[in-house]
Residue frames as qw, qx, qy, qz and C-alpha x, y, z in Angstrom:
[[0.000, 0.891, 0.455, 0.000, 0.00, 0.00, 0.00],
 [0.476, 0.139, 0.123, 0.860, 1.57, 3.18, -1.19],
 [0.085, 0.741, 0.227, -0.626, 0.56, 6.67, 0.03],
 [0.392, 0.778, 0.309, 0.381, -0.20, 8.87, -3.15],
 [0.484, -0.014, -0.064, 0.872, 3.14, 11.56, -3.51],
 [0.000, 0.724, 0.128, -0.678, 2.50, 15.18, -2.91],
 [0.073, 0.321, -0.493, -0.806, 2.87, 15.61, -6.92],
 [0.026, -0.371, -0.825, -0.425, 0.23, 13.54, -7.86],
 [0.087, 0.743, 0.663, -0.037, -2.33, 16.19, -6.10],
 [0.186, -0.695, 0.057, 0.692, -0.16, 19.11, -7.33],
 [0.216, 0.297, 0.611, 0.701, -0.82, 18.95, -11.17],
 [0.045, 0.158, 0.029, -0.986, -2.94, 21.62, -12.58],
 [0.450, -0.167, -0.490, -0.728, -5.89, 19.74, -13.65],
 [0.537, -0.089, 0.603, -0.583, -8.67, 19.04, -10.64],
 [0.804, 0.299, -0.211, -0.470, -11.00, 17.54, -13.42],
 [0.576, 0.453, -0.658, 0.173, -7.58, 14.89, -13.99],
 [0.140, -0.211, 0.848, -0.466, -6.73, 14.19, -10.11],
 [0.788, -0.064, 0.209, -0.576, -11.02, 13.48, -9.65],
 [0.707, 0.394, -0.542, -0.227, -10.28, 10.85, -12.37],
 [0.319, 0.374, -0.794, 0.357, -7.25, 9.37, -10.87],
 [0.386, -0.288, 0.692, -0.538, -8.63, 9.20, -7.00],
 [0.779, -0.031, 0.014, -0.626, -10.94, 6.83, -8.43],
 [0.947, 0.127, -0.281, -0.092, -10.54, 3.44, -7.51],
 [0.177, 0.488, -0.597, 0.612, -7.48, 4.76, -4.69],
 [0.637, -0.600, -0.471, 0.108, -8.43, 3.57, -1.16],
 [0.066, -0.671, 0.304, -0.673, -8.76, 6.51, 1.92],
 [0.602, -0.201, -0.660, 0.403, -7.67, 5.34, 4.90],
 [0.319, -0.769, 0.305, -0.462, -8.18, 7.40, 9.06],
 [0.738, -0.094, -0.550, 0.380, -6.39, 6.06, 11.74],
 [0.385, -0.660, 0.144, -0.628, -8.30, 7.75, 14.91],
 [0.566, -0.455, 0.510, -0.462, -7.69, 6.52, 18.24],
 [0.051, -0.424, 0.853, 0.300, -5.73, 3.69, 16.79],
 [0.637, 0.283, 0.627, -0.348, -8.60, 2.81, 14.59],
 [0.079, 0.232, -0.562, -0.790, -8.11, 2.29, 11.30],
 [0.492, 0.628, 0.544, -0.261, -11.23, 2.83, 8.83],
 [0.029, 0.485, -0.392, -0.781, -10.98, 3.60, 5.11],
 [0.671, 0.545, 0.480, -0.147, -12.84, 2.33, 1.44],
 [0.431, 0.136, 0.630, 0.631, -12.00, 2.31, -2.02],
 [0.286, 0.443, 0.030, -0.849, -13.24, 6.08, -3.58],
 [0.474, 0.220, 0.693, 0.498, -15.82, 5.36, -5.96],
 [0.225, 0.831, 0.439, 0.257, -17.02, 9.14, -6.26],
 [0.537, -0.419, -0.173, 0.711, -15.70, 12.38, -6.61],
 [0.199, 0.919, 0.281, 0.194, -16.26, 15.80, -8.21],
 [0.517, 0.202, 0.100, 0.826, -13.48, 18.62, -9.53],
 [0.080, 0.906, 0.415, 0.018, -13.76, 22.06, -8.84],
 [0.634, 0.177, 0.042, 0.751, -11.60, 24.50, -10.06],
 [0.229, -0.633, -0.236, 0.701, -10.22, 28.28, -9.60],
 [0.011, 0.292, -0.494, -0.819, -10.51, 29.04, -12.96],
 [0.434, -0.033, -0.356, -0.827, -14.24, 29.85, -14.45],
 [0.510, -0.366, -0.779, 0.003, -16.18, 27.75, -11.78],
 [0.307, -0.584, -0.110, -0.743, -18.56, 30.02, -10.28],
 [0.779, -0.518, -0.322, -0.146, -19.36, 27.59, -7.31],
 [0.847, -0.066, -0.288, 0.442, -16.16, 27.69, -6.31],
 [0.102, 0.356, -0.154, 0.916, -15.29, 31.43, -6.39],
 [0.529, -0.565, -0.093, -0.627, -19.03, 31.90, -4.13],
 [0.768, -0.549, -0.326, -0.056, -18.00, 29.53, -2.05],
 [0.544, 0.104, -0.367, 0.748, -14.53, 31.17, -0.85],
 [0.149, -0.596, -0.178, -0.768, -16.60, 34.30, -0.88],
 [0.465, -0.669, -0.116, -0.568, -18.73, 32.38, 1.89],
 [0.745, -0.644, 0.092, 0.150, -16.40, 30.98, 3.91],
 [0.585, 0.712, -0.300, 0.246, -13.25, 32.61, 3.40],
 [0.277, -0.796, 0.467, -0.268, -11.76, 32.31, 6.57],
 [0.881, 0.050, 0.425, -0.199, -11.99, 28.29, 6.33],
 [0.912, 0.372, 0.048, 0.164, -10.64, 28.12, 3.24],
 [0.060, -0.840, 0.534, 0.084, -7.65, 29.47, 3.79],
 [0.653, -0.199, 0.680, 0.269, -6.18, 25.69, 3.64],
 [0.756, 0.533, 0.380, 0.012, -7.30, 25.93, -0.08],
 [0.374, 0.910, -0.178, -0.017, -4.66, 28.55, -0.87],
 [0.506, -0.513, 0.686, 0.107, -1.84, 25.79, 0.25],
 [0.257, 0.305, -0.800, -0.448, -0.03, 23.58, -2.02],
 [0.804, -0.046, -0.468, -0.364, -2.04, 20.51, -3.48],
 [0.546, 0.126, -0.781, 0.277, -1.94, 17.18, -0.62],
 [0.183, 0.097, 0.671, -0.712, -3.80, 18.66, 2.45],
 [0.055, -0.490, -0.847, -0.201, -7.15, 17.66, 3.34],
 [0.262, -0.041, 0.152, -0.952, -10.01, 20.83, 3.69],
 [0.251, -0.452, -0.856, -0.010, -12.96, 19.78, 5.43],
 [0.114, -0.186, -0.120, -0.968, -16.59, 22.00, 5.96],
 [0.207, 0.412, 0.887, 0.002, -19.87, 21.84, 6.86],
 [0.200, -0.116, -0.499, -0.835, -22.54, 22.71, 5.16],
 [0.580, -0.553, -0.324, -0.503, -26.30, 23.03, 6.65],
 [0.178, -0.626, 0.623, -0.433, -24.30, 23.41, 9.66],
 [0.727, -0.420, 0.475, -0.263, -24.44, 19.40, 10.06],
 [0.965, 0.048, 0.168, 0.197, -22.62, 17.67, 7.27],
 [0.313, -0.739, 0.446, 0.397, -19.01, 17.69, 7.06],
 [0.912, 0.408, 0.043, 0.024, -17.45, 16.99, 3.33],
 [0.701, -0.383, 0.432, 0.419, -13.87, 15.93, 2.79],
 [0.375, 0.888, -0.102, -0.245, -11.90, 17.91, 0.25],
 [0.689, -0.152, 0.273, 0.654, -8.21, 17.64, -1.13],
 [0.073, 0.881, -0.125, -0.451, -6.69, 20.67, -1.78],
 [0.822, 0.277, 0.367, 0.335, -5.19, 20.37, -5.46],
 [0.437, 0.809, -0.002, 0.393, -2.50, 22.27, -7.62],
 [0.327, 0.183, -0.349, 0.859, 0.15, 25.06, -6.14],
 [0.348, -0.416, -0.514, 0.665, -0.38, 27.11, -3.95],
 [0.013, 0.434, 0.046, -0.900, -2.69, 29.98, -4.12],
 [0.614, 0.072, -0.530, -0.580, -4.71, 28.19, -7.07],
 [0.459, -0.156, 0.552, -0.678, -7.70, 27.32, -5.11],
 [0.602, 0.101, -0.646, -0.458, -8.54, 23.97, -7.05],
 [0.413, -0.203, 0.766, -0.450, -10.03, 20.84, -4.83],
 [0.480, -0.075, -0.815, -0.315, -11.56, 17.36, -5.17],
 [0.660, -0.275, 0.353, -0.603, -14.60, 16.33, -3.04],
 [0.122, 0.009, -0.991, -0.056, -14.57, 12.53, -2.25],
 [0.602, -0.156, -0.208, -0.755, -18.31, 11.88, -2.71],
 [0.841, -0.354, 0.325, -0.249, -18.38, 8.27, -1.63],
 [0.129, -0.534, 0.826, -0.125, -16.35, 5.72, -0.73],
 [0.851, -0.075, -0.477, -0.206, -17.08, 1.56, -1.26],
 [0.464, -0.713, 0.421, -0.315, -16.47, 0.65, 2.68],
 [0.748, 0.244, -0.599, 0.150, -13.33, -1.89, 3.18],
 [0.489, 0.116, -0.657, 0.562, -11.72, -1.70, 6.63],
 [0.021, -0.134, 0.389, -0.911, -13.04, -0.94, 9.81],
 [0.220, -0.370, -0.617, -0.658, -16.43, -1.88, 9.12],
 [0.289, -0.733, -0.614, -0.048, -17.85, -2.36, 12.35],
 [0.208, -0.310, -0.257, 0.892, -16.11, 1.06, 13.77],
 [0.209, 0.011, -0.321, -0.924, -17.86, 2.89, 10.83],
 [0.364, -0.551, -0.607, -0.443, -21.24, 1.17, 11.27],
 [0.357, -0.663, -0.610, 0.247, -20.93, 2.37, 15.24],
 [0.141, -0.239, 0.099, 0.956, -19.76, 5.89, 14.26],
 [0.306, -0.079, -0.443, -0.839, -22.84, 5.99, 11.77],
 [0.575, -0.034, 0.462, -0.674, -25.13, 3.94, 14.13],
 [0.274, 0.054, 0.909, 0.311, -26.34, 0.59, 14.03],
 [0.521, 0.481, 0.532, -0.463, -29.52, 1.60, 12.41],
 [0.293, 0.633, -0.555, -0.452, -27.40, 2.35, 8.96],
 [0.933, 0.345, 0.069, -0.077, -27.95, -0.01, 6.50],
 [0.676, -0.466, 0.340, 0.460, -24.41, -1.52, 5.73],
 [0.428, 0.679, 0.490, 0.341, -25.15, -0.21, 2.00],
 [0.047, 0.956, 0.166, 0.236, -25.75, 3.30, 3.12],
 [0.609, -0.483, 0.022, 0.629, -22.22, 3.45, 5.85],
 [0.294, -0.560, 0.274, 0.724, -20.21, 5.88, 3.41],
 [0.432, 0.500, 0.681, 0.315, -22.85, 6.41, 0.03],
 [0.071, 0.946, 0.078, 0.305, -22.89, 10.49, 0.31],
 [0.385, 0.577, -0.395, 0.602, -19.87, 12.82, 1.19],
 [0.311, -0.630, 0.444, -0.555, -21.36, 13.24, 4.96],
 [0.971, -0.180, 0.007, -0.160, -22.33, 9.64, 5.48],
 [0.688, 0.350, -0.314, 0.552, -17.97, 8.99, 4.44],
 [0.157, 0.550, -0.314, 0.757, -16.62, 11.73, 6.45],
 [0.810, -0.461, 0.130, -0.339, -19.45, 10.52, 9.83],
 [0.967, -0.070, -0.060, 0.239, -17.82, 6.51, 9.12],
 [0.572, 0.191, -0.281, 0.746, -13.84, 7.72, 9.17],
 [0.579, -0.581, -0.347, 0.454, -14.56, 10.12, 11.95],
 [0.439, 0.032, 0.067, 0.895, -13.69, 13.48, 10.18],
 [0.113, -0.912, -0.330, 0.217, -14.92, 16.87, 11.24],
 [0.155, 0.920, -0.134, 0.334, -13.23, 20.65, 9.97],
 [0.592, -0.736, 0.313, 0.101, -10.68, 19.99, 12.77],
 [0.717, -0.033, 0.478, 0.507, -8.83, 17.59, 10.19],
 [0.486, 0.866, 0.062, 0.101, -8.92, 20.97, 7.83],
 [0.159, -0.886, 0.417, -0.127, -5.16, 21.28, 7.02],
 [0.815, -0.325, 0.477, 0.054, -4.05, 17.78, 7.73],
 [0.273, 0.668, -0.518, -0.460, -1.71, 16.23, 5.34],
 [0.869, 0.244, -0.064, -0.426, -2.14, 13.75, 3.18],
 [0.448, 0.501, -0.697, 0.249, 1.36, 12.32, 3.69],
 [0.470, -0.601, 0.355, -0.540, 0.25, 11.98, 7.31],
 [0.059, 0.095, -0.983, 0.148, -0.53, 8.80, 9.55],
 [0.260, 0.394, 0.661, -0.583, -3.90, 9.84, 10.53],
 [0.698, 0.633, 0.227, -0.248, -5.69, 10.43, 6.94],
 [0.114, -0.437, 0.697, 0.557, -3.72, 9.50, 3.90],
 [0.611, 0.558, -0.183, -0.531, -4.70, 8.66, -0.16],
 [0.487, -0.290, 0.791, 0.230, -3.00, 4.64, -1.12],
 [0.569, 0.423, -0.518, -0.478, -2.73, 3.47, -4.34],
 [0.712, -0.127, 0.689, -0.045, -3.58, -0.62, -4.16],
 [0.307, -0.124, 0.792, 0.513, -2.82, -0.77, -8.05],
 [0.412, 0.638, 0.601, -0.249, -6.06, -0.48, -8.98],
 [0.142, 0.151, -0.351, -0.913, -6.30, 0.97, -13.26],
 [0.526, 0.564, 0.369, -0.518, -9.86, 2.43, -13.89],
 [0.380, 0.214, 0.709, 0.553, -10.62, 1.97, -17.62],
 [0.038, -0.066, -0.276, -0.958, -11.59, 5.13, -19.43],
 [0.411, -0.171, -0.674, -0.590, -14.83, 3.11, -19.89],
 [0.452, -0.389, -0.764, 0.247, -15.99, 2.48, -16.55],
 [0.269, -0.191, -0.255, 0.909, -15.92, 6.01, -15.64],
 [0.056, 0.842, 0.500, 0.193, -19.43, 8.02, -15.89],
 [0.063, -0.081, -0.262, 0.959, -19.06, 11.90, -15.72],
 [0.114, -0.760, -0.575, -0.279, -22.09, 14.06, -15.46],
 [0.039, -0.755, -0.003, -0.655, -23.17, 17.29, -13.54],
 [0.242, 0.175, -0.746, 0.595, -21.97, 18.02, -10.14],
 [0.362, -0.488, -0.793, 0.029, -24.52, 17.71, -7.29],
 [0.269, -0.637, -0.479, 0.541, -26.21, 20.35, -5.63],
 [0.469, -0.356, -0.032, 0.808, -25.02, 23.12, -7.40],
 [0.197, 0.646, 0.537, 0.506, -27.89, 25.07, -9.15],
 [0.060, -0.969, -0.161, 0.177, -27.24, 28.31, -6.76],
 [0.502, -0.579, 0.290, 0.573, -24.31, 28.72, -9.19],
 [0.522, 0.572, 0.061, -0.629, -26.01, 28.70, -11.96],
 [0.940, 0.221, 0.239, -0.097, -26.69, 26.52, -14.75],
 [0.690, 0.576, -0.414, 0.142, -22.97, 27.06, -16.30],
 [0.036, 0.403, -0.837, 0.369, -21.13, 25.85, -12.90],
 [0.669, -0.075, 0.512, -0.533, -23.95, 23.59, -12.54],
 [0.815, 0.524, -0.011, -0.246, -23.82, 22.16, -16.02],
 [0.222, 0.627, -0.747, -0.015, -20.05, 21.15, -15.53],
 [0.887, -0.037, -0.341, -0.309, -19.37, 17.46, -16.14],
 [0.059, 0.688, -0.560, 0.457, -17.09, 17.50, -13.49],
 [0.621, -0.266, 0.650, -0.348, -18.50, 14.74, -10.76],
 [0.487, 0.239, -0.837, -0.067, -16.86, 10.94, -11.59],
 [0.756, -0.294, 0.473, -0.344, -18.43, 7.61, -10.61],
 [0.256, -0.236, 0.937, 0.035, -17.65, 4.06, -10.90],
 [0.728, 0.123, -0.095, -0.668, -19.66, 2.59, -13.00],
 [0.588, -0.252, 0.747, -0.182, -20.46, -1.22, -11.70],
 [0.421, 0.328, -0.627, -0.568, -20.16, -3.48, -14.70]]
């Protein structure tokens, strides 16, 4: 199991890393628990002509400060003040690009993450939306900032090549108060189960 290098989330294309993470396995290792899944969603957003992205520094600029670090830290948020989603800051520094890990196919840890997400969670549903992931590995805005090199959250490559063809894009989720051209980007990758 190989961490993923600090250059592979410093290139210049978010759209390109989303790609890549697919089929990578994320790993936490809280209170010597380890919990982590194979990514099989993930959505690009970029500093350059991606409205959602520029409104959201706007509203939380003080937060994102991790975004204006080089590419390899994680930036975690919430959003309707009760889910947290799990970024990855991408590119150089100061080019505010980032990958959300939408969901995750749960491998390790399973029963930590079904008692972090309660036992009432189907074992289906553990880590199927960005907060349901980020609930099961135990991450909250505190881990904004963390590297990705760390022990405690890190990116592994288990060999795994996606074929071009397995790879659905489409429109990102959620994102129609940016209007239909940053809504209309095909920018969010899934696995597609063959």
């Amino acid at each position: 199991m190989r961490k993923l290098p600090p250059e592979f989330y410093r290139r210049s294309d978010p759209t390109r890393i989303a790609r890549d993470l697919l089929g990578k396995h994320v790993f936490s290792l809280l209170d010597g628990q380890l919990t982590g899944g194979r990514i099989i969603e993930t959505e690009a957003y970029s500093h350059h002509g991606d409205n959602s992205l520029t409104m959201h520094l706007k509203r939380l600029s003080s937060a994102s400060q991790a975004l204006r670090e080089p590419g390899g830290q994680a930036y975690l948020y919430k959003v309707y003040q009760r889910h947290t989603l799990f970024n990855i800051c991408t590119n150089e520094a100061d080019k505010t690009d980032t990958v959300l890990i939408r969901a995750i196919e749960p491998l390790v840890g399973l029963d930590v993450m079904q008692e972090r997400r309660g036992n009432s969670i189907k074992p289906n549903r553990l880590t199927a939306g960005p907060g349901m992931l980020t609930q099961a590995l135990g991450l909250t805005p505190e881990f904004t900032g963390t590297d990705l090199q760390s022990d405690l959250l890190w990116i592994a490559d288990q060999g795994e090549t996606i074929p071009e063809a397995r790879i659905i894009a489409g429109p990102r989720i959620g994102l129609d108060y940016a209007g239909p051209a940053a809504a209309g980007l095909p920018w969010n990758f899934q696995l597609h189960h063959l």
